[in-house]
N, C-alpha and C positions, 0 to 999 in steps of 0.2 A: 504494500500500500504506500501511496505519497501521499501521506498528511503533513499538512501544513501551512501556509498562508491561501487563500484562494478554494476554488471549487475542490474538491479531495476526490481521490481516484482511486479503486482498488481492481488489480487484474486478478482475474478470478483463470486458472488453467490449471485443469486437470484432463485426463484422457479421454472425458465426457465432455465436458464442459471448459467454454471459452468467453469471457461475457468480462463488461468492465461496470464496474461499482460504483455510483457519484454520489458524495453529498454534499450539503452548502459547505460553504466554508466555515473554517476554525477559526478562533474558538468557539463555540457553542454555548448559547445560553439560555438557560431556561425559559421555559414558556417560550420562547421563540420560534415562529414557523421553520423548518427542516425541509427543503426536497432532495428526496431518493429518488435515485431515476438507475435501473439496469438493463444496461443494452448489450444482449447478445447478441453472438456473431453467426448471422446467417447460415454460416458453413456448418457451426456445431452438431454435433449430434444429441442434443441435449437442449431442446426448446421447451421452458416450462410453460403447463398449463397455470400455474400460480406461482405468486412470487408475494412472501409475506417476511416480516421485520419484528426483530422481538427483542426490546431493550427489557436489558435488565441489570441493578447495579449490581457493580462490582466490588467496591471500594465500603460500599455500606447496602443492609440490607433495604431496598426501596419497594414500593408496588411498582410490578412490571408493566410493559406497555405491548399490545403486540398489533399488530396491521397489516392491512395486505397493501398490495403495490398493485394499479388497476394497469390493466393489460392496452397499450394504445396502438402497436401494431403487432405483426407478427414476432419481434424480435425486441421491442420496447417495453417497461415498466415503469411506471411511476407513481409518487406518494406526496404529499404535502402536508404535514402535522405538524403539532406545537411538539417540542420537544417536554419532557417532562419535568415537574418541579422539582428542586432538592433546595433541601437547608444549608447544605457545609459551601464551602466559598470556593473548596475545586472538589470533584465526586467523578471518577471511573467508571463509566457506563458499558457495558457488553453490548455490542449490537450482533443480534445473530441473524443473519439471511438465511431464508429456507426457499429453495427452489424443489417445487413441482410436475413430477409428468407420468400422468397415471397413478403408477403404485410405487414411483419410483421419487427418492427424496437426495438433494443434493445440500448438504447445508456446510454455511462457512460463517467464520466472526472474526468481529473485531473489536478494539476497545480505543473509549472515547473518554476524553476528557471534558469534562462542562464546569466551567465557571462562573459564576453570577459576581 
């Protein structure tokens, strides 16, 4: 992943799966709207029927957050949520991607930093 100033990027490749990861830029702050957008690559073999997001802290126990990602074309995903509260002044968020197709499940994470 390239996190860091600006839009954030994460390449997702595995033997199935070839698809690139976006969300707004860092740092992230609470209540703030997020958009998630994942664009797989045509060629894959590996084009989900769903594509959903599942924060959950890390750093301290939080209620989780989880959402799907609405499907805009064939190889496109996208989400627009507030990001969720937290109290402490920086808090380590998991974000888990789960890719769908049929009965078959692709899931990958990362971790986020949010500061208020």
């Amino acid at each position: 992943c390239q996190w860091g100033q600006g839009k954030q990027e994460c390449l997702l490749k595995s033997d199935i799966v070839d698809a690139v990861f976006y969300i707004d830029s860092l740092p992230i702050n609470p209540l703030s709207p997020i958009s998630y957008e994942l664009k797989v690559n045509e060629a894959s073999t590996f084009i989900p029927d769903a594509v959903s997001v599942h924060l959950v802290g890390k750093s301290m126990h939080m209620e989780s957050d989880y959402f799907s990602l609405k499907k805009i074309d064939q190889s496109f995903y996208s989400a627009l949520r507030n990001f969720p509260a937290c109290q402490e002044k920086s808090m380590i968020w998991r974000l888990i991607l789960m890719m769908k197709k049929g009965n078959h499940y692709v899931r990958s994470y990362f971790d986020l930093e949010v500061q208020r």
